[in-house]
C-alpha positions as CSV (number, residue, x, y, z in Angstrom):
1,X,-9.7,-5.0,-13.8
2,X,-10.9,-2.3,-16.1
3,X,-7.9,-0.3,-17.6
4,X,-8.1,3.3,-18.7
5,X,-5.2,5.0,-21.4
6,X,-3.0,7.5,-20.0
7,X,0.0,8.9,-22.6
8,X,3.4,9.4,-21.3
9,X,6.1,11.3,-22.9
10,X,9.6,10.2,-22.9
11,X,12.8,11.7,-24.1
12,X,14.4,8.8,-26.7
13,X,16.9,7.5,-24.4
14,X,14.3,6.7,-21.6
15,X,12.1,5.5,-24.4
16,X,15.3,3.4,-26.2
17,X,15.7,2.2,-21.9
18,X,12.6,1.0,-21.5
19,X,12.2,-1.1,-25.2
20,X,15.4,-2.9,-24.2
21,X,13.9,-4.0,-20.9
22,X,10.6,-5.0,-22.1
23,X,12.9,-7.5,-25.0
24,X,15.2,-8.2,-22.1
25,X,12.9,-9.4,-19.5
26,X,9.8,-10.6,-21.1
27,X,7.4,-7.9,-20.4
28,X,5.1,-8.5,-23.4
29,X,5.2,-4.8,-24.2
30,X,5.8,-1.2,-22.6
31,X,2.3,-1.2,-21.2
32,X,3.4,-4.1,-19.1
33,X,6.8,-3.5,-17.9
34,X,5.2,0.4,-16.9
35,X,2.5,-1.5,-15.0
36,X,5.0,-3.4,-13.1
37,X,7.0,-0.7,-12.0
38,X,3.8,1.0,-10.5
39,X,2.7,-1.8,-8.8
40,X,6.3,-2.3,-7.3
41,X,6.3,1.1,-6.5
42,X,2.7,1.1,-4.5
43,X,3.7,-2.3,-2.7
44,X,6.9,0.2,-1.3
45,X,5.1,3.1,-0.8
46,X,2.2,1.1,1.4
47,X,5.4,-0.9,3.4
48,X,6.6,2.6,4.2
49,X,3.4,4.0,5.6
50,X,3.1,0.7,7.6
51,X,6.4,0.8,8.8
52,X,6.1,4.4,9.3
53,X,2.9,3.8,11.4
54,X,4.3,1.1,13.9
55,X,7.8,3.0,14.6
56,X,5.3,5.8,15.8
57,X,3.5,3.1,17.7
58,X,6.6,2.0,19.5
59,X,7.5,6.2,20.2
60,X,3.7,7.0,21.2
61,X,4.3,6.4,25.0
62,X,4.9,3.7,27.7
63,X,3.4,-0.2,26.7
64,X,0.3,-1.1,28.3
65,X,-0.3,-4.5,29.3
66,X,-3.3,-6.4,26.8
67,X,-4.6,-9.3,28.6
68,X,-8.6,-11.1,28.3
69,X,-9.8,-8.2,30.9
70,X,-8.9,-5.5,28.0
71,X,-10.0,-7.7,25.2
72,X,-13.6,-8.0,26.8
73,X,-13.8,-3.9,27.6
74,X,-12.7,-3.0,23.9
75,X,-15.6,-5.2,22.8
76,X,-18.0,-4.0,25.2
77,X,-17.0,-0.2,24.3
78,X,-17.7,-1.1,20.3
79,X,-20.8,-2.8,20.7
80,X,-21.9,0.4,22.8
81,X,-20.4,2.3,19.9
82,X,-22.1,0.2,17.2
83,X,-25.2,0.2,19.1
84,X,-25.4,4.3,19.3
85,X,-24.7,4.3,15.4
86,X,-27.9,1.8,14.8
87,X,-30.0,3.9,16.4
């Protein structure tokens, strides 16, 4: 993965916070433990939006039963669409 330098300013106490967690758990160094917490923080923020995305699934209107008969229409209506796009 290419990495790219971005600076960050931090008032001493954050900066005193996050030395003694880098010594504490074995981050390697500040780069590190910042890089966790962003990828932690992604990881949540994409749960959200899924969870977010099937509650308004469940609140978008009455169930409809999926069985082979609407399996074989879906994929005949995306070849079509497919098709129409190749053209």
């Amino acid at each position: 993965m290419a990495t790219a330098t971005m600076n960050i300013s931090l008032p001493e106490g954050l900066r005193d916070f996050v030395k003694d967690r880098v010594e504490q758990d074995h981050h390697g160094t500040p780069s590190a433990y910042l890089r966790n917490l962003i990828i932690q923080d992604k990881k949540q923020a994409a749960e959200e939006k899924l969870e977010a995305m099937l509650l308004e699934g469940l609140n978008s209107g009455e169930a409809i039963e999926v069985g082979d008969d609407y399996w074989d229409k879906f994929k005949d209506r995306l070849k079509t669409r497919v098709q129409g796009k190749s053209k």
